[in-house]
C-alpha positions in Angstrom: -73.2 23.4 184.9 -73.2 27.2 183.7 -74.4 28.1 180.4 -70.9 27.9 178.1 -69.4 31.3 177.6 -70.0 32.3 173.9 -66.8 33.7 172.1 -65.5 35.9 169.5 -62.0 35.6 168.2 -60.6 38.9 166.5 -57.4 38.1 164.0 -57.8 34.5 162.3 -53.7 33.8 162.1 -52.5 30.6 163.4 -52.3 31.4 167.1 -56.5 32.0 166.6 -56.7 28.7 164.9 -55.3 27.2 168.1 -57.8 29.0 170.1 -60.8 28.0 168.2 -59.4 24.4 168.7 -58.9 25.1 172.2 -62.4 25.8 172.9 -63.8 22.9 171.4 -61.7 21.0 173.7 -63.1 23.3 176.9 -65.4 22.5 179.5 -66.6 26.4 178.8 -65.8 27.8 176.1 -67.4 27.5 173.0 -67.1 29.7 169.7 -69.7 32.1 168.2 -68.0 34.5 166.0 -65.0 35.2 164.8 -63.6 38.7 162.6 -60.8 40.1 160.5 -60.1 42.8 158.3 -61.0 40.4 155.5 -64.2 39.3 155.1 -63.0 36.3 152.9 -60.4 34.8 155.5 -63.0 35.5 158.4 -65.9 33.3 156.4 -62.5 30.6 155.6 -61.9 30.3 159.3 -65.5 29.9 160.1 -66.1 26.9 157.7 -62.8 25.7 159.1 -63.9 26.1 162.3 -67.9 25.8 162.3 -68.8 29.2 163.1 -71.8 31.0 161.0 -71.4 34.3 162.2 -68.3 35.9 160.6 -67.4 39.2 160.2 -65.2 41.6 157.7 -64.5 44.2 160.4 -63.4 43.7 163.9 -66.1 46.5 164.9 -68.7 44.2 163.7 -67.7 41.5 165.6 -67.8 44.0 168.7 -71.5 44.9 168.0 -72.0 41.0 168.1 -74.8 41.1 171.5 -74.3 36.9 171.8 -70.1 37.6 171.8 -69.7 37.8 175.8 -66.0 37.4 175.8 -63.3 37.9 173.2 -59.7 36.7 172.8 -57.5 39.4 171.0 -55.4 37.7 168.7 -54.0 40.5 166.7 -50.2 41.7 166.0 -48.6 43.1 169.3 -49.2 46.8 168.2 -52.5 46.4 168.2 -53.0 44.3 171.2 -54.2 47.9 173.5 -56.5 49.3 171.2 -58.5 46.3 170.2 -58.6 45.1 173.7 -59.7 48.3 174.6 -62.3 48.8 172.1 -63.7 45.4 173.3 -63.5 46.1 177.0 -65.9 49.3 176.0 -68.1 47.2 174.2 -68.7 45.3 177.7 -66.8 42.2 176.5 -64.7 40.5 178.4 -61.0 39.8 177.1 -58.3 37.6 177.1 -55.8 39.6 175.4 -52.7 37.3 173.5 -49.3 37.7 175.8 -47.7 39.9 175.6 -50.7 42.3 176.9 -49.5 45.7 175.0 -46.0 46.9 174.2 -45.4 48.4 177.4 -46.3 48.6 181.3 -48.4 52.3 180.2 -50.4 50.6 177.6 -50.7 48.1 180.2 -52.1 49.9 182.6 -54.5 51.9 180.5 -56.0 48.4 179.0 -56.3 47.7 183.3 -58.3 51.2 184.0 -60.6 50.8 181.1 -61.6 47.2 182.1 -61.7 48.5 185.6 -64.1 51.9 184.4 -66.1 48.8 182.4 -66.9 46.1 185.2 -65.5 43.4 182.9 -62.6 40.9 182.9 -59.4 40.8 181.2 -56.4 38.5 181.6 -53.1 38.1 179.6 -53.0 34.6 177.1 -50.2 33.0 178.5 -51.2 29.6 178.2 -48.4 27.5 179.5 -49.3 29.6 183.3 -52.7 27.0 183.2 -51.0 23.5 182.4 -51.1 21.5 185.6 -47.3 21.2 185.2 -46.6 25.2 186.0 -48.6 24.7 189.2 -46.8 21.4 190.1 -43.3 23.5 189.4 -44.2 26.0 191.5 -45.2 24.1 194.8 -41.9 21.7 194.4 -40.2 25.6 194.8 -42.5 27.1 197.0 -41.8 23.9 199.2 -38.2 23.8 199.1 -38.0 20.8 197.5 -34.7 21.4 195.8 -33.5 23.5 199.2 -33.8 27.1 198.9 -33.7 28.5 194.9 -30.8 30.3 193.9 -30.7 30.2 190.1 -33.2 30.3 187.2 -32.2 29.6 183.7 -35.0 30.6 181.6 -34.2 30.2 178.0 -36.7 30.2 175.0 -35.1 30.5 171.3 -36.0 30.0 167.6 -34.1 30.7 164.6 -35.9 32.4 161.5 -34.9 33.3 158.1 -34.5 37.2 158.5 -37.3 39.0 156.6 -37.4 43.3 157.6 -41.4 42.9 156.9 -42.2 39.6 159.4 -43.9 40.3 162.4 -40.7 38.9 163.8 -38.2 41.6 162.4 -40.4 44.1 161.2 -40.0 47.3 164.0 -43.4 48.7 162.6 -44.9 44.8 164.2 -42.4 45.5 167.2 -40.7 42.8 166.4 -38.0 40.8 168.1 -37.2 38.5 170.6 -37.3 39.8 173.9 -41.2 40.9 173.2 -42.8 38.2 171.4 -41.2 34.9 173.6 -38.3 36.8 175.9 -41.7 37.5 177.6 -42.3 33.9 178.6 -38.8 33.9 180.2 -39.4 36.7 182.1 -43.1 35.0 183.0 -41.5 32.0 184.6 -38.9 33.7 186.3 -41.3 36.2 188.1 -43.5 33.1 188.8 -40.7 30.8 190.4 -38.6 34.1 192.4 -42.7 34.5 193.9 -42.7 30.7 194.9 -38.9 31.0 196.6 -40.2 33.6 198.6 -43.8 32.8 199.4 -45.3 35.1 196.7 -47.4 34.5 193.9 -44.7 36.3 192.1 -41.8 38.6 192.4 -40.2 41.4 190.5 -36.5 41.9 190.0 -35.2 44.4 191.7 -32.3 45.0 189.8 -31.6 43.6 185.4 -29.2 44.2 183.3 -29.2 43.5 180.2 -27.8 43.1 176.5 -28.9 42.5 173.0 -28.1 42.2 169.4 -30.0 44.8 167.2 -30.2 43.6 163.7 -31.0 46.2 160.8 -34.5 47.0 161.5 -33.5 48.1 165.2 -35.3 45.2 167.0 -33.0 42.1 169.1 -31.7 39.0 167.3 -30.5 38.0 170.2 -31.1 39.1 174.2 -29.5 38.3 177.4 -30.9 39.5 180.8 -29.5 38.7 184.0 -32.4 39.8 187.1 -31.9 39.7 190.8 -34.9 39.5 193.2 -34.9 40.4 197.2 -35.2 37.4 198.0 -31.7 36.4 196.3 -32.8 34.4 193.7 -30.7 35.0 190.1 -32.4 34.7 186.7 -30.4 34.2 183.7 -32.9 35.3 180.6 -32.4 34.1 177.2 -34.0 34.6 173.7 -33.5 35.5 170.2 -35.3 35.2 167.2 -32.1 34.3 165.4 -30.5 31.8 167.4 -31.9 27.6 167.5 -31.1 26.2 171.2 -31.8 23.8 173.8 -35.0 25.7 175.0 -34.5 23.7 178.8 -35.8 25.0 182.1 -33.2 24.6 184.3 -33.5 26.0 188.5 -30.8 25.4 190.9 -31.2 25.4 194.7 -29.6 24.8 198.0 -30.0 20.9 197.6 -30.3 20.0 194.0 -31.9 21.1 190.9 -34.9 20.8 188.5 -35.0 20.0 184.7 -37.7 21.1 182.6 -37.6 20.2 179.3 -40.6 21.0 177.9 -41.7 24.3 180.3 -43.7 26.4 177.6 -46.2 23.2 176.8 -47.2 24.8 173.1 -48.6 22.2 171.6 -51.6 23.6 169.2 -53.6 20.4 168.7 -52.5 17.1 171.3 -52.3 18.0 175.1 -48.5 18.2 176.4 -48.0 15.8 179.1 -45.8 17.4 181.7 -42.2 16.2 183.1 -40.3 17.7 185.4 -37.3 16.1 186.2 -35.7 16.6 189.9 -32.3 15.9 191.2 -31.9 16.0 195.1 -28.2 15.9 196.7 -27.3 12.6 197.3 -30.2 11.0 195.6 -31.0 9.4 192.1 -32.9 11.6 189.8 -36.4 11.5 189.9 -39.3 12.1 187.0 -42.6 13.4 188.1 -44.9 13.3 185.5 -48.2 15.4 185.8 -50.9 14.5 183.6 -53.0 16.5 181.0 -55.9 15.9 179.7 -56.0 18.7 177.1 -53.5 21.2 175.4 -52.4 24.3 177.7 -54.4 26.6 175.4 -57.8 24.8 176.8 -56.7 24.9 179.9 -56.4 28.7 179.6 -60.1 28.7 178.2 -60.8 27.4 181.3 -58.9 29.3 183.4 -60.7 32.6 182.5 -64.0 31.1 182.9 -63.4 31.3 186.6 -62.3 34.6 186.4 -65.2 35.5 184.6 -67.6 33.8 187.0 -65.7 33.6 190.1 -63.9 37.1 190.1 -60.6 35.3 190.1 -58.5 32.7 187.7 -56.7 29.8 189.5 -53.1 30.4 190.2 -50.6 30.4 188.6 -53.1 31.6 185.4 -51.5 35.1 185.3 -53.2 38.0 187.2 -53.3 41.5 186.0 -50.7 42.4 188.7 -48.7 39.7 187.5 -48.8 41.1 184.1 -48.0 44.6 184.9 -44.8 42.9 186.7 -43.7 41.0 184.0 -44.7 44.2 181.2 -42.3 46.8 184.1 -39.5 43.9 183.5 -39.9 43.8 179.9 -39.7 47.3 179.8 -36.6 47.3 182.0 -35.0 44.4 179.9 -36.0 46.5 176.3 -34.2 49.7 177.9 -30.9 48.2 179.3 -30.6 46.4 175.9 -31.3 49.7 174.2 -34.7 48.8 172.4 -37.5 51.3 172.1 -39.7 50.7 168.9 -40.6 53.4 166.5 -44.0 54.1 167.7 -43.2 54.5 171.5 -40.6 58.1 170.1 -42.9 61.3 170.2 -42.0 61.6 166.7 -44.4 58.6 165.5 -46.4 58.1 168.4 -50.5 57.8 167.3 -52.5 60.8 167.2 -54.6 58.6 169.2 -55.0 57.8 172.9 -54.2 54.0 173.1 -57.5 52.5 172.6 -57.3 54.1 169.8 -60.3 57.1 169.6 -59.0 61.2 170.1 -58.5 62.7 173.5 -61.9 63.6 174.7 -61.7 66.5 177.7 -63.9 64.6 180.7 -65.2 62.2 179.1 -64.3 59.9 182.2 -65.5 62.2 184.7 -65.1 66.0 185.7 -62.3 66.9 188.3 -63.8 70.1 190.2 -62.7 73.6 188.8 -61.9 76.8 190.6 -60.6 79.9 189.2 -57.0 81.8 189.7 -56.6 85.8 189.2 -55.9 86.9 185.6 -56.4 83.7 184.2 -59.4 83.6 181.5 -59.6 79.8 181.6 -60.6 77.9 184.7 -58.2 75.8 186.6 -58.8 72.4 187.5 -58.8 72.0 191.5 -56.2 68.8 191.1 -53.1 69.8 188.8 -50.8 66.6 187.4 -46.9 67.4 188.4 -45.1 66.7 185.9 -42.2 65.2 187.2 -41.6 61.7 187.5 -42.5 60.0 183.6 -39.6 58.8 182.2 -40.7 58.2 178.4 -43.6 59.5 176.1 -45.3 56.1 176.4 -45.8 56.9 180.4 -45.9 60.7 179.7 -48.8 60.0 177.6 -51.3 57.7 179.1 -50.9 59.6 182.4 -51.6 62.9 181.1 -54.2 61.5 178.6 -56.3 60.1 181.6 -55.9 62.9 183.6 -57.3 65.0 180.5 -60.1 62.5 180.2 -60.8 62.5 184.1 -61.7 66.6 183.6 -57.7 68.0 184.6 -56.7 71.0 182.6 -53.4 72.4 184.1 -50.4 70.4 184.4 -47.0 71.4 186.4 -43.5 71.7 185.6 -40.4 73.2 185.7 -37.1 74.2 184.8 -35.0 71.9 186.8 -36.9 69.0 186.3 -35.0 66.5 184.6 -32.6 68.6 182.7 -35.4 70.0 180.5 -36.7 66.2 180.3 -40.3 66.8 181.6 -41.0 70.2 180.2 -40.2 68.5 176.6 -42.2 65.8 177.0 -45.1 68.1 178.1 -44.4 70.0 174.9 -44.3 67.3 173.1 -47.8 65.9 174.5 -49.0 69.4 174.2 -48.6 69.5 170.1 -49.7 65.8 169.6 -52.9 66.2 171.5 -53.5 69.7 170.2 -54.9 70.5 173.5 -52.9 74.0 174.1 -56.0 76.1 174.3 -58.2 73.8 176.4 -55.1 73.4 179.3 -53.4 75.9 181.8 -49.4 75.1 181.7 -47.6 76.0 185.1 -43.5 76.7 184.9 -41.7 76.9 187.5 -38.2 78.2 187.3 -35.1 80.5 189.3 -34.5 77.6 191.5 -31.4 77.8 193.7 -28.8 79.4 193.1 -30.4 80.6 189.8 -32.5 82.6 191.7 -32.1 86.2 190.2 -34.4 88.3 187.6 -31.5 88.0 185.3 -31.8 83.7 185.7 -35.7 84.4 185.7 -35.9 86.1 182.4 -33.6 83.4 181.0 -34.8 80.5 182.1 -38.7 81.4 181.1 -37.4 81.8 177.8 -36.0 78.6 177.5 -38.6 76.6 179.2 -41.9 78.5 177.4 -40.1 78.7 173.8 -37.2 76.1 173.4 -38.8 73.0 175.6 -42.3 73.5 176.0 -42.7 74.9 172.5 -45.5 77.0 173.6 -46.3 81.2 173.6 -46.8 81.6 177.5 -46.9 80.5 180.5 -50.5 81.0 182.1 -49.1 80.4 185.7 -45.1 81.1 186.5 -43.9 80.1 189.8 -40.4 81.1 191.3 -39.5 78.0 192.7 -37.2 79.6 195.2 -36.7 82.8 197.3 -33.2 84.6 196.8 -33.2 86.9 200.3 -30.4 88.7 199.2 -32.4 90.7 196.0 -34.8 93.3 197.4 -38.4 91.7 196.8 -39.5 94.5 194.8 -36.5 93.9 191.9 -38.5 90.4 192.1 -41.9 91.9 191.1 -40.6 94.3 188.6 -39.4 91.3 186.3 -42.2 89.6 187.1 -44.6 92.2 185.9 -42.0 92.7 182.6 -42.9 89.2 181.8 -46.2 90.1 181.8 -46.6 92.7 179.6 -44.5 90.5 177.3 -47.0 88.1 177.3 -44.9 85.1 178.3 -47.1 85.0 181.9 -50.7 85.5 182.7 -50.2 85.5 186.7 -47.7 84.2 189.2 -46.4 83.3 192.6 -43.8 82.2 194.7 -43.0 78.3 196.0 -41.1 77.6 199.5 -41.5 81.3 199.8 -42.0 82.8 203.1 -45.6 84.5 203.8 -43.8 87.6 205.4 -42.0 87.8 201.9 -45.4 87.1 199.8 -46.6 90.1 201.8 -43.8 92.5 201.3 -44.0 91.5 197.7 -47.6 92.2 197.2 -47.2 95.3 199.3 -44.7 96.7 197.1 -46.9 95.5 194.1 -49.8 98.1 195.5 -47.9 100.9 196.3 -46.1 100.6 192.5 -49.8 99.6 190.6 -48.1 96.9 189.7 -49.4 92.9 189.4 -48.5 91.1 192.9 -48.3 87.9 193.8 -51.4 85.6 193.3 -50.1 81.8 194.1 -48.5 80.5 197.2 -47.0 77.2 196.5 -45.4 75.9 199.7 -46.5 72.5 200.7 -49.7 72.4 201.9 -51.2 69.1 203.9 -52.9 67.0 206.2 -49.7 66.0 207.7 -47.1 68.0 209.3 -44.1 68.1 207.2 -41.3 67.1 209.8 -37.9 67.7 208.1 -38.1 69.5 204.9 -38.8 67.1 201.7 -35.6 68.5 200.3 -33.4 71.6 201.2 -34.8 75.2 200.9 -38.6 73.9 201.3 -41.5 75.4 203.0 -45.0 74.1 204.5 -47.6 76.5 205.1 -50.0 74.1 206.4 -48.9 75.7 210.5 -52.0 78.2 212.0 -50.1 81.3 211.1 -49.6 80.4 207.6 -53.3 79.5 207.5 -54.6 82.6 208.9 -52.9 84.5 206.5 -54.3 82.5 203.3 -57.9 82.8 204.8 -57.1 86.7 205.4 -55.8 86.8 202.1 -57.3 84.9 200.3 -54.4 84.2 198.2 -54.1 81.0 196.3 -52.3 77.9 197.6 -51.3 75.7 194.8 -49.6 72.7 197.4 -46.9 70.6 196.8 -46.9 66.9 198.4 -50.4 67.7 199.2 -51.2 63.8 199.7 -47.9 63.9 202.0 -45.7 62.0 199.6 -48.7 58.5 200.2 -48.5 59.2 203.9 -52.2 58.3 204.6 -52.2 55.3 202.2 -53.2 52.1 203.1 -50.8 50.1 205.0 -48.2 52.6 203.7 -47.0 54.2 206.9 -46.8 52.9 210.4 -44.3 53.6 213.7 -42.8 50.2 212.9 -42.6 50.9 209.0 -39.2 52.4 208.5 -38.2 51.2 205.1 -38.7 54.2 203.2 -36.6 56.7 204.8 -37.2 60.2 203.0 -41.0 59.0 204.5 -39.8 58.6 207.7 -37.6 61.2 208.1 -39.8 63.8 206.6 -43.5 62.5 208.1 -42.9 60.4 211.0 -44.3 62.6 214.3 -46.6 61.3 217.1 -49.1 63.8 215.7 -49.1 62.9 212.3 -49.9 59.0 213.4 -52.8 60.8 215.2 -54.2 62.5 212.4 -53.8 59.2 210.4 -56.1 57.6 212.8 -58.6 60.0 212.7 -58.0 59.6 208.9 -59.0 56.2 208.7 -62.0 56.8 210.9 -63.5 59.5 208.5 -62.5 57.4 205.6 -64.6 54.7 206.9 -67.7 57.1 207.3 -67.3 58.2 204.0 -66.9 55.1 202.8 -63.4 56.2 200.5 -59.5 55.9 201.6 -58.0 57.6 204.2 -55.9 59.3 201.3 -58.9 60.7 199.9 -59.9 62.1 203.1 -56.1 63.7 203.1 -56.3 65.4 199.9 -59.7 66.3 200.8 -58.6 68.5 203.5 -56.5 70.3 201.4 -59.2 70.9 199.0 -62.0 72.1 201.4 -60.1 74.8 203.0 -61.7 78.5 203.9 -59.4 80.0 201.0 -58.6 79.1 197.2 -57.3 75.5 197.1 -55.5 73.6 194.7 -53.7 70.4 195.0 -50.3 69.5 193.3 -50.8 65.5 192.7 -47.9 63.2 191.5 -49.3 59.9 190.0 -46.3 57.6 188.9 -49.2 54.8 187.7 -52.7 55.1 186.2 -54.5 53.5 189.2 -52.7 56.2 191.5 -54.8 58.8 189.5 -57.9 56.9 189.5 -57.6 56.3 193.3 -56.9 59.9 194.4 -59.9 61.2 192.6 -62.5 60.8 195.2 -60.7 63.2 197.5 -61.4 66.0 194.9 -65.6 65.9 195.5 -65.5 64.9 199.1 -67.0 67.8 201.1 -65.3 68.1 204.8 -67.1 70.0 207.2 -65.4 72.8 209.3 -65.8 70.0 212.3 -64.3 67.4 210.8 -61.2 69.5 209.3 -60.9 70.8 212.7 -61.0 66.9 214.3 -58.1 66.1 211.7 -55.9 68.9 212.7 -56.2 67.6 216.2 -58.1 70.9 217.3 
């Protein structure tokens, strides 16, 4: 048998106590250290528990070289950073459910175990009782015909106190976070076993809730839908004592659990499901336990630690990112976002809690733009599709620790949304004189130097909150004004110092020309940027109305003649060349299809995948390294919605392509 795995415990409330009891009760586990901000309670729970080695800071406990893994057993808030600062010790973690307060603290606790080579799973105990895995084969197998509803509820009543953890907003506090999670836990578990998954994600919740006077739910309802048809009625409250049953409903009978959470601290729950099938008498199956769930869960991670992988249904970190997007979703439609999540109080801090550090992850590739001082890094983040600071923020912040200094917005985007919370991310970081910040504005039909000069002024001073622009970008063309009334207000924003340089996006390169003709014979600054789209695949039907590809021969004659800039947009062809992502046969997304979909472009994907396997990277690497390694300036426009999007694309930007091989993916 392996050498036990040697423990540290970080918090020493009662949900640690039950841990330390848990791994006395392990076949793996045993504990070594434990820590807490007071060095009295930590030396109380070690003579409680028989541990020597107790610490008064929760860095000292890190610094422990015989602590191998470490259960976070802190309040919610600080669930990310301590896991976080553990995981960058080189411990391995089993974080207390739920994993962070959101799906972006989430995912940034997921990159920095990934960057670290250790493990990290979410504490949900009641996942490792041998009666969730006997509850989800009777479902996967039909055994109650094909599910239809879930009624998940779990409900306590406390005295109201505005400091508990329970109420307090500071603590995050509330129901749906600290047990509406398990509800949504089991539902995504049991929707996964209906349809052959090991779990599912709604695809549609609506929700309510009653705020108290701190802001966070006394009450919540949720009501989730899945694909596969399957209805989940979510309950919880923090306020509100009730029959805390498991109760699904299929085709031909339903399922009782009365006891589905298993919580029992210190005496193993022994499990009971009870089934009634149409037509027959009810029936208990009993599953047997030998220790408490929290045990189990010990257990449980020991085979991910060894094996690579914890025994189903022990919750996976895709699992957990499900279930943190549907808490999310459920907190939103009931109209609960805690104080630190606004812009206004968000930490200084990144979310493991140290300052942004340029590069300190890596060093994205830099090149340099005319009549800008500061370089520009060869991948720029659009900024374009985060919906909140909380995603705002731990995108941009790995992207500014991956080595990327210029990020992309513009005018129409979101109302004003995105350039605010760029602004916003801007001041907190403090990071306007290490980044270049692109606008983009006179989009359609605001395309005139009168709509220009206004719409600058309102992006660079009113949402961005920032002195200049260091790239502007018209975002459209406006045929109908005389190119050269284009570069005179151009040039007046200039010498006002709102913009160092600038181009044109879906402009024509008989246009660009014109304007940089007229720029010559006037002395006058031209055009330095082209930022049409720009990729490995052909763009078929135009992404959106008024758009313009340059990636056709002509168009790249005339950049390589030039030598102008191309700053592309959709240079990854919207995930065209990821894996499994597009196929002749795959025709559920249809802006995909109807804008990439070509004989050709399924050629180029080929060859795609055959230099990806040579290089020994994804073929959507090997896409945005095309765009990168062309015979004029190169930059690449890149979109990531999720943290491991960004991580994943980042090998395309130092993959070298030679002139035979760019030539073999264009089919030449």
């Amino acid at each position: 048998m392996s050498a036990k795995i040697k423990w540290g415990i970080i918090s020493t409330g009662a949900i640690a106590g039950a841990f330390a009891r848990a791994l006395g009760a392990s076949d793996t586990g045993e504990l070594t250290a434990v820590a807490s901000r007071d060095a009295g309670k930590a030396r109380e729970f070690g003579l409680k528990w028989g541990v020597t080695r107790t610490y008064g800071s929760y860095e000292a406990l890190l610094a422990d070289e015989q602590v191998s893994s470490v259960y976070v057993a802190t309040p919610h808030p600080s669930h990310a950073e301590w896991s976080i600062k553990a995981i960058r010790a080189g411990k391995n973690v089993l974080c207390e459910k739920p994993l962070a307060l959101n799906q972006w603290q989430a995912q940034g606790m997921i990159e920095a175990a990934s960057a670290a080579g250790v493990k990290l799973m979410e504490a949900f105990m009641y996942r490792c009782h041998p009666q969730t895995k006997r509850l989800y084969e009777l479902v996967r197998d039909k055994a109650i015909g094909d599910l239809q509803l879930i009624d998940a509820p779990f409900s306590f009543r406390a005295g109201f106190n505005a400091d508990s953890r329970l109420f307090s907003n500071d603590l995050a506090g509330g129901g749906i976070l600290d047990v509406g999670c398990y509800c949504v836990s089991i539902a995504n578990l049991l929707a996964g076993a209906a349809a052959g998954k090991p779990f599912d994600v709604p695809v549609d919740l609506k929700a309510t809730a009653l705020l108290g006077p701190t802001g966070v739910d006394h009450v919540a309802n949720a009501v989730a839908r899945y694909s596969s048809g399957v209805i989940a009625q979510l309950s919880t409250g923090v306020t509100l004592s009730r029959d805390n049953t498991l109760r699904l409903f299929g085709t031909n009978g339903s399922i009782t659990v009365p006891n589905w959470f298993v919580a029992n601290r210190e005496l193993p729950d022994q499990g009971l499901i009870i089934m009634k099938v149409s037509g027959q008498s009810p029936e208990e199956i009993r599953v047997d336990a030998d220790k408490t769930s929290f045990a189990y869960e010990v257990d449980a991670f020991a085979q991910l630690v060894r094996n690579g992988e914890a025994p189903h249904p022990a919750v996976s970190l895709a699992d957990t990112l499900a279930a943190m997007e549907t808490l999310d979703r459920w907190r939103s439609s009931a109209g609960l976002t805690y104080k630190q999540e606004k812009p206004e109080h968000f930490s200084a801090n990144t979310v493991g809690g140290t300052p942004l550090a340029f590069a300190s992850r890596g060093a994205i590739p830099m090149g340099k733009i005319p009549h800008l001082e500061k370089p520009v890094s060869r991948l720029i983040m659009g900024c374009d599709n985060q919906g909140s600071f909380s995603h705002a923020s731990a995108v941009f912040d790995l992207f500014f620790e991956y080595g990327g200094n210029t990020f992309d917005t513009a005018h129409i985007y979101g109302g004003g949304h995105q350039e605010r919370l760029l602004g916003q991310w801007i001041r907190l970081r403090n990071v306007r004189e290490q980044i270049n910040v692109v606008v983009k504005g006179s989009h359609t039909p605001y395309c005139t130097p009168f709509d220009l000069k206004r719409q600058l002024r309102e992006s660079v001073e009113h949402r961005l909150g920032i002195a200049h622009a260091d790239i502007y970008i018209m975002h459209r063309d406006n045929l109908d004004v005389p190119v050269g009334e284009f570069v005179d207000v151009l040039n007046e924003q200039v010498r006002a110092g709102l913009i160092r340089t600038f181009g044109g996006s879906n402009w024509s390169i008989d246009r660009i020309a014109q304007a940089n003709e007229y720029a010559s014979k006037n002395n006058k600054q031209g055009f330095s940027i082209l930022n049409n789209n720009f990729s490995l695949a052909r763009m078929v039907s135009p992404v959106w109305d008024g758009c313009v590809a340059s990636s056709d021969p002509t168009s790249k004659a005339f950049l390589t003649r030039t030598q102008l800039v191309s700053l592309s947009w959709s240079s990854q062809a919207r995930g065209f060349f990821l894996p499994g992502r597009a196929a002749p046969d795959k025709r559920e997304d249809e802006e995909l299809t109807r804008c990439w979909y070509s004989d050709d472009n399924f050629k180029r994907l080929e060859r795609a995948k055959e230099l990806a396997a040579k290089h020994n990277v994804s073929p959507i690497n090997i896409a945005l390294a095309y765009v990168l390694c062309q015979p004029f300036p190169s930059f690449a426009l890149i979109g990531p919605r999720k943290l491991d999007e960004l991580r994943t694309s980042l090998p395309g930007a130092t993959l070298t392509l030679s002139s035979e091989e760019l030539r073999y993916l264009n089919l030449e």
